[in-house]
LOVOTOR-217307 format. One record per residue (C-alpha): x, y, z; residue number from 1; residue in three letters. Coordinates in Angstrom, 1 decimal, decimal comma. Each point is the difference from the previous one (the first is absolute). Example, Ala and Ser with C-alpha at 12.3 -4.5 7.8 and 13.67 -1.06 7.14 Angstrom:
<nodes>
<node x="12,3" y="-4,5" z="7,8" nr="1" rest="ALA"/>
<node x="1,4" y="3,4" z="-0,7" nr="2" rest="SER"/>
</nodes>
This chain:
<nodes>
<node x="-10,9" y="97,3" z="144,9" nr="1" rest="UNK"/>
<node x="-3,3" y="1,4" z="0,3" nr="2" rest="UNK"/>
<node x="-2,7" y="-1,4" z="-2,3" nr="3" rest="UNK"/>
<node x="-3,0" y="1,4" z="-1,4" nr="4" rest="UNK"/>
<node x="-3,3" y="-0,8" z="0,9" nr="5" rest="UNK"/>
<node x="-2,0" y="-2,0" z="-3,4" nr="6" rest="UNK"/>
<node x="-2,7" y="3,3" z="0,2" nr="7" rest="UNK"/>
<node x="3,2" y="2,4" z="0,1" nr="8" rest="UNK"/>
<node x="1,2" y="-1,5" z="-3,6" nr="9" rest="UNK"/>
<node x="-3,3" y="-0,2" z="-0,6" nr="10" rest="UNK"/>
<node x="-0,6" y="4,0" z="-0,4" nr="11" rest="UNK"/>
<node x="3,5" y="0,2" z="-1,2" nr="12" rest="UNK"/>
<node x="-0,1" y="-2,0" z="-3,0" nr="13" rest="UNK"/>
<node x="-3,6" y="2,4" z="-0,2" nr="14" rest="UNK"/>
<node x="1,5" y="2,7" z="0,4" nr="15" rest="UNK"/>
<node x="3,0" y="-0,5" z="-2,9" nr="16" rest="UNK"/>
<node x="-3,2" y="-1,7" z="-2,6" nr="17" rest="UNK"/>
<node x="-1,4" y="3,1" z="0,4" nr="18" rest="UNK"/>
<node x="3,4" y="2,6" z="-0,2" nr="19" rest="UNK"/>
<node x="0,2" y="-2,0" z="-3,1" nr="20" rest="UNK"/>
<node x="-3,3" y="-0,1" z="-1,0" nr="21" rest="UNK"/>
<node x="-0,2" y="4,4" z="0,4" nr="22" rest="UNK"/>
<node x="2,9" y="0,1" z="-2,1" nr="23" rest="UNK"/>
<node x="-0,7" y="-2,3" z="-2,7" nr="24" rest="UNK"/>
<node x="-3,2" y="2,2" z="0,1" nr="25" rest="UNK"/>
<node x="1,8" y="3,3" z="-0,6" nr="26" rest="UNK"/>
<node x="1,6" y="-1,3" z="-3,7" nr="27" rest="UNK"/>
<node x="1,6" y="1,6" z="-1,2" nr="28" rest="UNK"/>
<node x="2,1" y="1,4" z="2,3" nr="29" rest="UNK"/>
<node x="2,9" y="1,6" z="-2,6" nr="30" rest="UNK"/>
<node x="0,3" y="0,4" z="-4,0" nr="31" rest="UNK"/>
<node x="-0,1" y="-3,0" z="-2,0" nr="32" rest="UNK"/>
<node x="1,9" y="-1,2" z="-2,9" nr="33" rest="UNK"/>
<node x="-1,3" y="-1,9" z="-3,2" nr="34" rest="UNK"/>
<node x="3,3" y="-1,8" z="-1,6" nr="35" rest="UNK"/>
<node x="-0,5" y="-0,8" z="-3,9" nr="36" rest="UNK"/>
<node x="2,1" y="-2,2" z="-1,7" nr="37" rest="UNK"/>
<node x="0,4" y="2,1" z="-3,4" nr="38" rest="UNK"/>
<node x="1,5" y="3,6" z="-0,4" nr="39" rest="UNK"/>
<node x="-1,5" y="3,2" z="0,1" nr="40" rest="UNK"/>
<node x="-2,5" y="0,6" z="-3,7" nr="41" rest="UNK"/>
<node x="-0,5" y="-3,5" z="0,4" nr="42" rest="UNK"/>
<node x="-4,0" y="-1,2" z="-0,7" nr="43" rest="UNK"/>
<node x="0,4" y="-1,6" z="3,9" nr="44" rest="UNK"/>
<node x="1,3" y="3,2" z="1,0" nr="45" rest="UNK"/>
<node x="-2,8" y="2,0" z="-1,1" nr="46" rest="UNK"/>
<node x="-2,4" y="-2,3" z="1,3" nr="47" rest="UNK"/>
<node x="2,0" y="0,4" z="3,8" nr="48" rest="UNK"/>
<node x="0,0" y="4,2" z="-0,6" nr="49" rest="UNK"/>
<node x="-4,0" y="-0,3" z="-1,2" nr="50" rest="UNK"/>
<node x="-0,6" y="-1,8" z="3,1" nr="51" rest="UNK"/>
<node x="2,4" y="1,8" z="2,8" nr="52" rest="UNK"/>
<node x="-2,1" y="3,2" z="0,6" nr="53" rest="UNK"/>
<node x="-3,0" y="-1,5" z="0,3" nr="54" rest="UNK"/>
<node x="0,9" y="-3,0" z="2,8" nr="55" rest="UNK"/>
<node x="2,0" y="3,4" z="1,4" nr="56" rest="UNK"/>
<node x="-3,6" y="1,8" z="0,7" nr="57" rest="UNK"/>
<node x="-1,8" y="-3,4" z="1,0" nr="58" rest="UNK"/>
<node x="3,4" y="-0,8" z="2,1" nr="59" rest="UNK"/>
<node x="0,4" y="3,4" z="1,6" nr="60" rest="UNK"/>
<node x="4,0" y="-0,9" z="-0,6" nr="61" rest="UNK"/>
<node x="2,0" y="1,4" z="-2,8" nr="62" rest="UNK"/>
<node x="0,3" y="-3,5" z="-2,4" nr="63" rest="UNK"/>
<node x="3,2" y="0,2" z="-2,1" nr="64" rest="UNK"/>
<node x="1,4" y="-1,9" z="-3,1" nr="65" rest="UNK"/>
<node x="3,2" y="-1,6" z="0,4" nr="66" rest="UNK"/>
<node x="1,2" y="-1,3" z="-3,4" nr="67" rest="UNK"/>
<node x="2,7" y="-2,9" z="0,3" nr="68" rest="UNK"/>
<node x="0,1" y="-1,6" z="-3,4" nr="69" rest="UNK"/>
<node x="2,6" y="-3,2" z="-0,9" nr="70" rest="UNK"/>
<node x="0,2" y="-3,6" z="-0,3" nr="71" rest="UNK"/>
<node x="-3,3" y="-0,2" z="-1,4" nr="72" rest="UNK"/>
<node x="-1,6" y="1,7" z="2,8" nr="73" rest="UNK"/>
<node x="1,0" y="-2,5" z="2,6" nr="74" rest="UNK"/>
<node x="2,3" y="2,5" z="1,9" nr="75" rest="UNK"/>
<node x="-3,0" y="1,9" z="0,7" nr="76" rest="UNK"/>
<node x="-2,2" y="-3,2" z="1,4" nr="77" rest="UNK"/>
<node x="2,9" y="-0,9" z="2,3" nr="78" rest="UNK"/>
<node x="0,2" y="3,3" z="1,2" nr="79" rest="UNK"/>
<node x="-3,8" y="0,2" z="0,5" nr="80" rest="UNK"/>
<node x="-0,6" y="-3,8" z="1,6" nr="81" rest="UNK"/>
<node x="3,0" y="1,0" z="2,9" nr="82" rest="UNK"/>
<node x="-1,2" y="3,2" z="0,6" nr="83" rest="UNK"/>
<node x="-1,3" y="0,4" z="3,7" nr="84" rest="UNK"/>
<node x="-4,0" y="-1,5" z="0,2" nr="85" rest="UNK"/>
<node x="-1,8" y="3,2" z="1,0" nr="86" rest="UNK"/>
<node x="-1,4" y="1,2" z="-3,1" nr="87" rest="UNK"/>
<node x="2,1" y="2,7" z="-0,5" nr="88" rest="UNK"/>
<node x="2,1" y="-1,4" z="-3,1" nr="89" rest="UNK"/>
<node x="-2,3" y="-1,1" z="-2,9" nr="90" rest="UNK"/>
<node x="0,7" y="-1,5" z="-3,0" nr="91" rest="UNK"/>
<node x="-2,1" y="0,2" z="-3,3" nr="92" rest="UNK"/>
<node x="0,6" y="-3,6" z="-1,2" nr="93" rest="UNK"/>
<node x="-0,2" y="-0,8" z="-3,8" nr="94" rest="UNK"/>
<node x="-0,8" y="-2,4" z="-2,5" nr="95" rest="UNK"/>
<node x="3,6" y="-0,3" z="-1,1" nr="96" rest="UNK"/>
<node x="0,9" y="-0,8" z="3,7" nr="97" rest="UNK"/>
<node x="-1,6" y="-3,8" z="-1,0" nr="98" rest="UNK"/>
<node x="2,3" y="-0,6" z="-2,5" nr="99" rest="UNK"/>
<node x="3,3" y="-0,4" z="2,4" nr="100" rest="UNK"/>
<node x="-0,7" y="-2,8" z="2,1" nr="101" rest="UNK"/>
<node x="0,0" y="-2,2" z="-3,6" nr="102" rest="UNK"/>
<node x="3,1" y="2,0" z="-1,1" nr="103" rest="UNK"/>
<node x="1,9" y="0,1" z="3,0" nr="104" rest="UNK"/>
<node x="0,3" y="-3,2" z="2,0" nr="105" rest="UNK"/>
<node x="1,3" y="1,7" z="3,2" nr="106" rest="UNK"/>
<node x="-2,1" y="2,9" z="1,3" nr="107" rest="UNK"/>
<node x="0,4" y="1,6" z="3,1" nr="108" rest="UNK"/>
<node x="-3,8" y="0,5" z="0,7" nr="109" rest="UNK"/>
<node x="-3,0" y="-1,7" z="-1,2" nr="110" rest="UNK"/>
<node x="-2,7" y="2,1" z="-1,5" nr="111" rest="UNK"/>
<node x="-3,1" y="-2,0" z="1,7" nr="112" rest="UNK"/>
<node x="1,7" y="-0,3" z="3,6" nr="113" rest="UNK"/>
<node x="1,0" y="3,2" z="0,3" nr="114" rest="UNK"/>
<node x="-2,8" y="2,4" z="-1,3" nr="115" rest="UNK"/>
<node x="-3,0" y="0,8" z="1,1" nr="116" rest="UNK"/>
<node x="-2,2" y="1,4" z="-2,5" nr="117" rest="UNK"/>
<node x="-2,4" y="3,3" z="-0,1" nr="118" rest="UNK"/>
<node x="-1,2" y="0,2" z="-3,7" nr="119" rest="UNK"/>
<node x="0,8" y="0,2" z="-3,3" nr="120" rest="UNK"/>
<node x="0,5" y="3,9" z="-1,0" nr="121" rest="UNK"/>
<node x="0,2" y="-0,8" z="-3,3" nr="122" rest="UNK"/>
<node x="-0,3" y="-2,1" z="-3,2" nr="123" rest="UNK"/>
<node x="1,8" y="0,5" z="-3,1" nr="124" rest="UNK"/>
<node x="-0,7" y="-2,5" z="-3,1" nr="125" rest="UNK"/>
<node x="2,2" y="-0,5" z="-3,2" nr="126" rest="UNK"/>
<node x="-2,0" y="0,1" z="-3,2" nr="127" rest="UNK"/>
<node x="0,9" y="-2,4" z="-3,0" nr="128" rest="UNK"/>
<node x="1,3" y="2,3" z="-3,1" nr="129" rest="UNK"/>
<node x="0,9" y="-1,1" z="-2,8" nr="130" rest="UNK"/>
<node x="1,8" y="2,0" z="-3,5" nr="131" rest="UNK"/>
<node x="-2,6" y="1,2" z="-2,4" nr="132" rest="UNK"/>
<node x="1,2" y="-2,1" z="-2,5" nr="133" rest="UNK"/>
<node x="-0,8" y="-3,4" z="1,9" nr="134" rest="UNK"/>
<node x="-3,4" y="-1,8" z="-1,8" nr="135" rest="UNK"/>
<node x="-1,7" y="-0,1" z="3,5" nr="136" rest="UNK"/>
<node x="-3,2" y="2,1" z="1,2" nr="137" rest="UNK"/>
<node x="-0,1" y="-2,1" z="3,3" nr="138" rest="UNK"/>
<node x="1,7" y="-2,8" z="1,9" nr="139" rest="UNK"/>
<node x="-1,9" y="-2,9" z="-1,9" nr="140" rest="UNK"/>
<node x="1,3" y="1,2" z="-3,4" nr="141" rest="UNK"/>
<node x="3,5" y="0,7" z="1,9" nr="142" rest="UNK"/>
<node x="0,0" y="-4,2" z="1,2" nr="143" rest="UNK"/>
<node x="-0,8" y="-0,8" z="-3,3" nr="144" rest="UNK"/>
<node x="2,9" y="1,8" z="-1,7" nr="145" rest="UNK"/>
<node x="2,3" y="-1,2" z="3,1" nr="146" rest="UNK"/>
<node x="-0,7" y="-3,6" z="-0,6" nr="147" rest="UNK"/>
<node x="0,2" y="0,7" z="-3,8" nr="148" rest="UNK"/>
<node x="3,7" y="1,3" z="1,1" nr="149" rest="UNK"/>
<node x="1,1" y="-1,9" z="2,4" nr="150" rest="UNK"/>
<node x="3,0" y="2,3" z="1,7" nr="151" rest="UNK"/>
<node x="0,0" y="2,5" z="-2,8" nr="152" rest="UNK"/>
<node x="-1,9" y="2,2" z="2,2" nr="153" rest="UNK"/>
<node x="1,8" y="2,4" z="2,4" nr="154" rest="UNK"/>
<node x="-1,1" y="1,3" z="3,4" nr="155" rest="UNK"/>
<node x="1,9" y="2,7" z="1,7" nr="156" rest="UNK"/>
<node x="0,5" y="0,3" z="3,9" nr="157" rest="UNK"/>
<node x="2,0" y="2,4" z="2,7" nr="158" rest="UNK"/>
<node x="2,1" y="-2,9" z="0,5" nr="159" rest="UNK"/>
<node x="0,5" y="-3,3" z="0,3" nr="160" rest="UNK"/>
<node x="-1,6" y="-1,0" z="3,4" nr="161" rest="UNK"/>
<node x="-2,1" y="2,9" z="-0,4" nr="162" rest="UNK"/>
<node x="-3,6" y="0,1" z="0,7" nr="163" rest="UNK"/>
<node x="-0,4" y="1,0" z="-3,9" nr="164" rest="UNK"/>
<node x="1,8" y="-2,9" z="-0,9" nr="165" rest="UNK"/>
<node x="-2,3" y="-2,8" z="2,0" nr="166" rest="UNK"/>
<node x="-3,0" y="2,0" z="-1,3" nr="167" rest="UNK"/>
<node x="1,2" y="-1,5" z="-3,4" nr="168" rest="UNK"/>
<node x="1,3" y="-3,5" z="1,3" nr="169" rest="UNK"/>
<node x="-3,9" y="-0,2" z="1,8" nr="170" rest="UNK"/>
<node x="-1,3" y="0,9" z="-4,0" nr="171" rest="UNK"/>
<node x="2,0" y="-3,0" z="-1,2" nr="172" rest="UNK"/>
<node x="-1,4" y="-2,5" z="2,8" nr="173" rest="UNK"/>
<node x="-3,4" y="1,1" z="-0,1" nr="174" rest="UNK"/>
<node x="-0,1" y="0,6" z="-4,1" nr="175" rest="UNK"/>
<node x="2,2" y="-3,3" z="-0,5" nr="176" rest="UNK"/>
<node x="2,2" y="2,1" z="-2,4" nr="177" rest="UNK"/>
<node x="3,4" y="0,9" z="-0,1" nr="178" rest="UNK"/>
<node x="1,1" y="3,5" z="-0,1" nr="179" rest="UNK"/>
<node x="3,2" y="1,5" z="0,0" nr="180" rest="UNK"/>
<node x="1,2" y="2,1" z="3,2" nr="181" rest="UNK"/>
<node x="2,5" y="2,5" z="-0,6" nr="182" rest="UNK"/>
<node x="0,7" y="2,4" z="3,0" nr="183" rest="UNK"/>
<node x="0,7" y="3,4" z="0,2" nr="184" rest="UNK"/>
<node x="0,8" y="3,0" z="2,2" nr="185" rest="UNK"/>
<node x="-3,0" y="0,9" z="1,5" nr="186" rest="UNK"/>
<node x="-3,9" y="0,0" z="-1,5" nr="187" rest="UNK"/>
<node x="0,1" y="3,0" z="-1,8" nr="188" rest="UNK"/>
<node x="3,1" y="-1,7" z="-2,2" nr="189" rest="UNK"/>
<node x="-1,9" y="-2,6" z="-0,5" nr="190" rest="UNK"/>
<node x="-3,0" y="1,9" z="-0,9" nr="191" rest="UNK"/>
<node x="2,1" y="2,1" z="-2,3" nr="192" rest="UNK"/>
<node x="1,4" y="-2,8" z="-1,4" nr="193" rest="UNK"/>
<node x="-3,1" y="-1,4" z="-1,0" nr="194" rest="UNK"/>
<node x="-1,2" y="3,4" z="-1,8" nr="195" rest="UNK"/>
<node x="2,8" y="0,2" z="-1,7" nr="196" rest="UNK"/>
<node x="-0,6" y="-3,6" z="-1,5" nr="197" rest="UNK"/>
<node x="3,3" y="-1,6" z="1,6" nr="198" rest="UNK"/>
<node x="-2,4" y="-2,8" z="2,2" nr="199" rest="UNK"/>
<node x="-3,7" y="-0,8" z="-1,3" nr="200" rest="UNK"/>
<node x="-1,1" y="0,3" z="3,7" nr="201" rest="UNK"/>
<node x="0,6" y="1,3" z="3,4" nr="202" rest="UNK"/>
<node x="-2,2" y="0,0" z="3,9" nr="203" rest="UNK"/>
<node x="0,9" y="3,7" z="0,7" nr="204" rest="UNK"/>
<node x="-1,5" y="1,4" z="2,9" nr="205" rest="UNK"/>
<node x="-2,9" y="2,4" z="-0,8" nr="206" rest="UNK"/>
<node x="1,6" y="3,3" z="1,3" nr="207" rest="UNK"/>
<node x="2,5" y="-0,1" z="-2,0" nr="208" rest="UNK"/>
<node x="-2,2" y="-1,3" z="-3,2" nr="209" rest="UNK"/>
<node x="-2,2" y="2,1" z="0,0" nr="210" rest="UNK"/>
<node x="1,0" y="2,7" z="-2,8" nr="211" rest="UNK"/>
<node x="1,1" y="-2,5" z="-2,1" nr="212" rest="UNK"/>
<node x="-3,3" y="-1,4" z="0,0" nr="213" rest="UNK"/>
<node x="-1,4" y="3,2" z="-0,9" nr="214" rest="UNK"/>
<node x="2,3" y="0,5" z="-2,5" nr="215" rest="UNK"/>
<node x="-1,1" y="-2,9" z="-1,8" nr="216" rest="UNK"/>
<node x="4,1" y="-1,3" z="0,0" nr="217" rest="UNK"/>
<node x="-1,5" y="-3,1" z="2,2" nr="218" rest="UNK"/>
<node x="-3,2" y="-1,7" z="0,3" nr="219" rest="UNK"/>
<node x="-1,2" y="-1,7" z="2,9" nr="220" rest="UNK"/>
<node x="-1,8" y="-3,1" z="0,1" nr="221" rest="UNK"/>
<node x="-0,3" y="-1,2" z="3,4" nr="222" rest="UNK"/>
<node x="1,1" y="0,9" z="3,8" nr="223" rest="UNK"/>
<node x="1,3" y="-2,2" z="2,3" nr="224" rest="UNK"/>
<node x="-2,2" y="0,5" z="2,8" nr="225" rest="UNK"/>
<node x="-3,1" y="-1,7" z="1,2" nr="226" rest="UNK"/>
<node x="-2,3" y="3,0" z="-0,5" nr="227" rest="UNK"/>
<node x="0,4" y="2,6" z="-2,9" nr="228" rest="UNK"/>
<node x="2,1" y="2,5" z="0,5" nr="229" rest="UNK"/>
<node x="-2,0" y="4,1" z="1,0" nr="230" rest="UNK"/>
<node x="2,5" y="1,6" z="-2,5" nr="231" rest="UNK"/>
<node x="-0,6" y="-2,8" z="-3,1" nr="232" rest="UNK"/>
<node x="-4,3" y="-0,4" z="0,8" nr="233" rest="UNK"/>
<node x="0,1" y="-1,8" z="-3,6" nr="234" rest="UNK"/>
<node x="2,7" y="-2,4" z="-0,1" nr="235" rest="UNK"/>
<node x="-0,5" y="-3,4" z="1,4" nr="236" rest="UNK"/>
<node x="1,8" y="-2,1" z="3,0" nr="237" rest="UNK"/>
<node x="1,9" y="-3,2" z="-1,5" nr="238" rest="UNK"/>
<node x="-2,0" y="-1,8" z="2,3" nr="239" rest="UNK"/>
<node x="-2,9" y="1,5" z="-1,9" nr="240" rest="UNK"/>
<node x="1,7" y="-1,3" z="-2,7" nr="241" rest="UNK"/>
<node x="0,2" y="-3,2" z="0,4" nr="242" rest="UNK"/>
<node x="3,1" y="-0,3" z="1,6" nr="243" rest="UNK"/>
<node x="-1,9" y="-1,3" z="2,8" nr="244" rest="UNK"/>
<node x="1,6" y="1,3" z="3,8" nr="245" rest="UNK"/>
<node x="2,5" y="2,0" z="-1,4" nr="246" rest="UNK"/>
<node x="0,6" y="2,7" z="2,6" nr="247" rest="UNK"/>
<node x="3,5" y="1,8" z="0,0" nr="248" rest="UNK"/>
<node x="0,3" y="3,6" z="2,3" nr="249" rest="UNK"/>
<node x="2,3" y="2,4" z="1,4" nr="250" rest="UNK"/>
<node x="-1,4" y="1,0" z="3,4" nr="251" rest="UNK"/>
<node x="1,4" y="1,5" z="3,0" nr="252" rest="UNK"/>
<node x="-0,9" y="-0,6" z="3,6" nr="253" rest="UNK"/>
<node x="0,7" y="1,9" z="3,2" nr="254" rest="UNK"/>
<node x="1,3" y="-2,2" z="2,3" nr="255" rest="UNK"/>
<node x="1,5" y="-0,4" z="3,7" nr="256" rest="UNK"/>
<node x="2,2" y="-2,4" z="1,8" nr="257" rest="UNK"/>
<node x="-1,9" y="-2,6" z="0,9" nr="258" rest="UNK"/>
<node x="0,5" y="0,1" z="4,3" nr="259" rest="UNK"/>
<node x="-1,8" y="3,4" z="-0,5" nr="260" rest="UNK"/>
<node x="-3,0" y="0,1" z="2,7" nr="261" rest="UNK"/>
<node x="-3,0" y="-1,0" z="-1,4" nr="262" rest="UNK"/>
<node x="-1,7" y="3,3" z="1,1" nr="263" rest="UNK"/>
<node x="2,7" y="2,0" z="-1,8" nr="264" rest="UNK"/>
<node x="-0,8" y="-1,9" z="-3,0" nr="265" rest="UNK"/>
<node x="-3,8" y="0,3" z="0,6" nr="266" rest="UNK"/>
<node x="0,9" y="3,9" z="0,3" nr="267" rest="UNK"/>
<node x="2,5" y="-0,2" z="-3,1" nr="268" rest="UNK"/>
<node x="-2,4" y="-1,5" z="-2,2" nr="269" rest="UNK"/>
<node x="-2,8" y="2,5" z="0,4" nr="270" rest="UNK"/>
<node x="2,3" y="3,0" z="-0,5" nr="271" rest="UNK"/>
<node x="0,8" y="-2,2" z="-3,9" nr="272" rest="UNK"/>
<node x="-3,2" y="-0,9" z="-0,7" nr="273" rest="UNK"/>
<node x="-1,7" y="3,8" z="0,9" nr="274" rest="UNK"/>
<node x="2,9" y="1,4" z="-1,8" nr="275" rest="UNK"/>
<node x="-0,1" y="-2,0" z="-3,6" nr="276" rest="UNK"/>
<node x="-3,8" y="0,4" z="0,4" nr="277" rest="UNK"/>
<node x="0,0" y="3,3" z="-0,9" nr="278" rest="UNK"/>
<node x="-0,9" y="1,6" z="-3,4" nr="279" rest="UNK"/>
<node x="3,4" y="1,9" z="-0,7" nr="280" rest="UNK"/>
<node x="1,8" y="-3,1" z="1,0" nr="281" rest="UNK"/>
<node x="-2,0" y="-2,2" z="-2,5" nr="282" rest="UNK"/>
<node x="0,1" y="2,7" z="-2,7" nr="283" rest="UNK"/>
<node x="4,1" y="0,4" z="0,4" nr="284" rest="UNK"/>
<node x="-0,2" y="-3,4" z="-0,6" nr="285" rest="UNK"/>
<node x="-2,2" y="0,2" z="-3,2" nr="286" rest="UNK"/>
<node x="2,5" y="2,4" z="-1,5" nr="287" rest="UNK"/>
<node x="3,0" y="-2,3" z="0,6" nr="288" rest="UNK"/>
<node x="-2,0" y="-3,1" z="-1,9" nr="289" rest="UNK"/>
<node x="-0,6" y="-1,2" z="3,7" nr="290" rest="UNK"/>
<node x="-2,7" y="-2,0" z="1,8" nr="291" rest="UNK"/>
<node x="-1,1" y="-0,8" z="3,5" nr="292" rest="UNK"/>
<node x="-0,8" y="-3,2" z="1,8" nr="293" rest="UNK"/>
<node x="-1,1" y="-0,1" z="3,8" nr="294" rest="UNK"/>
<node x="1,4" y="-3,1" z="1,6" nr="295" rest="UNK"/>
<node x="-0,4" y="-1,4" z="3,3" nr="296" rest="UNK"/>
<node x="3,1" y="-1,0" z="2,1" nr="297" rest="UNK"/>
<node x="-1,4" y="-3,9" z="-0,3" nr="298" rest="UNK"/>
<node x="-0,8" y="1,1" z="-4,4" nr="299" rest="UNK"/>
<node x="3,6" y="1,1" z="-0,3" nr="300" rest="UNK"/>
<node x="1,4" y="-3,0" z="1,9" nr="301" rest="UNK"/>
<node x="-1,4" y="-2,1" z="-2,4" nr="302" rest="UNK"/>
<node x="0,4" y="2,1" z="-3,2" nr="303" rest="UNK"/>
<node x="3,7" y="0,0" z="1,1" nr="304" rest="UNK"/>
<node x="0,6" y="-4,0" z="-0,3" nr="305" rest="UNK"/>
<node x="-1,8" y="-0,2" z="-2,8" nr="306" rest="UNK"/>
<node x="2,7" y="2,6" z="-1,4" nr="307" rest="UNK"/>
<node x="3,1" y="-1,8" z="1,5" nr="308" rest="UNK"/>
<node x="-1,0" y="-3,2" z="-1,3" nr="309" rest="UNK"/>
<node x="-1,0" y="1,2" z="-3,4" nr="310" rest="UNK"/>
<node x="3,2" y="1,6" z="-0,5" nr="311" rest="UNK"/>
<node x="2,1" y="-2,9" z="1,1" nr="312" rest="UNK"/>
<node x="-1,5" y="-2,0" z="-2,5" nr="313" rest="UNK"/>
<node x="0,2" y="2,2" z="-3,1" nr="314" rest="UNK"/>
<node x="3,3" y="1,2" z="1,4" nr="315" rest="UNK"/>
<node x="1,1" y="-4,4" z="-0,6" nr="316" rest="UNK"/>
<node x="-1,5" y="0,2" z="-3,2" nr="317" rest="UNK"/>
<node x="0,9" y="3,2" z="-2,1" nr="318" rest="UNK"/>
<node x="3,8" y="-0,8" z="1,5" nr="319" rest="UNK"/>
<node x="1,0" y="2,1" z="1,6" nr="320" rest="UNK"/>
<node x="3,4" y="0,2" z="2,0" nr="321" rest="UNK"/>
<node x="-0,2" y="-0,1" z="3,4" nr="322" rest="UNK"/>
<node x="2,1" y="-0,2" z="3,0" nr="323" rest="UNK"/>
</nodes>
């Protein structure tokens, strides 16, 4: 058998780096897909449907939403980590995605391996709300009356497990006070729920708050971010508070295998950025009660243990069930 001469696979292996190189270059090459994990009218949808046409016109590929809710959103993560590593199937990753590794104990995918990160598109915070009738102006006078009532005091959630529900176990910890957690349905329940005087107090998200607020059938008192939210200028973070490092989000990230070239990526992440950098994008935000944070791949990385870790451990202590 004839063999080839070391300069011959030389300019071959050339030659294929740079066939590979030209079409890495040419991304995208076909329409993508962004899979979310929650249904169509869903608050992650309409963050994915906010953000499609605009990475379509900094793409120059039609980007379309592929909704494939269940299990907590973990069918969609599996389907997103196996997809093929060209950039062509995206994923926005979200905060409730960092609940199921404490939940589940056998998950096909692992959210730090498998991702790699472009930025945060956006931030949602809960706000503390409690009933009218409760005798607290603001979380000081709120830990005074908890510890007053030790357990007499209930909190509502989405769910137990839910991200609403360790916003209220992270209270107890940081507050040293004992609350009661009783879950409901979904946010809105729980906000209505507290409005209606059922539950003293609730971590709601903001969009869905928002006229109950204004209707004076709630009061706010803190939000559970690290910086105040646009939509609530006046009302303070419970880190402001006192409840010093309290930070609980929702966020979503758009994502991509993690064997995705690193120019596709590099390309990938430009298209996100320029796109949620834009005023209409920021201002559809505004209108849902959303904000925006710019991360860096390396930010995110780290902002994402932080979040698995966190959960896991108030996850152990509000206990709940897991797998």
């Amino acid at each position: 058998m004839r063999r080839c001469s070391p300069l011959a696979l030389t300019l071959f292996a050339m030659l294929s780096s740079a066939g590979t190189t030209q079409a890495q270059s040419n991304y995208p090459q076909k329409p993508l897909r962004l899979i979310v994990g929650f249904s169509a009218g869903s608050t992650p949808d309409s963050v994915g449907r906010l953000l499609t046409p605009l990475l379509t016109e900094n793409l120059g590929q039609p980007v379309v939403v592929e909704n494939r809710g269940g299990a907590g959103g973990a069918i969609a993560v599996e389907l997103a980590a196996r997809a093929p590593a060209d950039g062509h199937t995206i994923y926005l990753m979200a905060a409730a995605d960092t609940l199921q590794p404490a939940l589940r104990s056998k998950l096909p995918y692992d959210l730090e391996r498998d991702f790699a990160s472009t930025t945060i598109v956006a931030l949602g915070m809960a706000v503390l709300t409690l009933h009218p009738s409760v005798p607290a102006r603001n979380v000081k006078e709120l830990i005074a009356l908890a510890r007053a009532q030790p357990g007499q005091l209930n909190y509502g959630s989405s769910g137990v497990g839910s991200s609403s529900h360790l916003m209220g176990e992270l209270f107890n910890q940081l507050a040293g006070v004992k609350t009661a957690h009783v879950p409901y349905k979904g946010s809105a329940d729980s906000a209505i729920a507290t409005a209606s005087g059922q539950i003293e107090m609730s971590y709601p998200g903001l969009g869905a708050t928002l006229p109950l607020l204004e209707s004076g059938k709630l009061k706010a008192i803190a939000v559970t971010g690290m910086k105040r939210a646009a939509v609530l200028p006046k009302v303070p973070t419970l880190h402001e508070s006192g409840l010093t490092g309290y930070e609980r989000t929702t966020w979503w990230n758009v994502v991509a295998p993690s064997a995705t070239p690193k120019d596709v990526m590099a390309k990938l992440n430009a298209a996100t950025v320029k796109a949620v950098s834009t005023p209409e994008y920021k201002s559809a935000l505004f209108k849902q009660g959303l904000d925006l944070q710019i991360t860096t791949p390396e930010q995110f990385a780290t902002f994402l243990h932080n979040e698995i870790v966190q959960n896991s451990k108030l996850i152990k202590l509000s206990g709940a069930k897991t797998e």
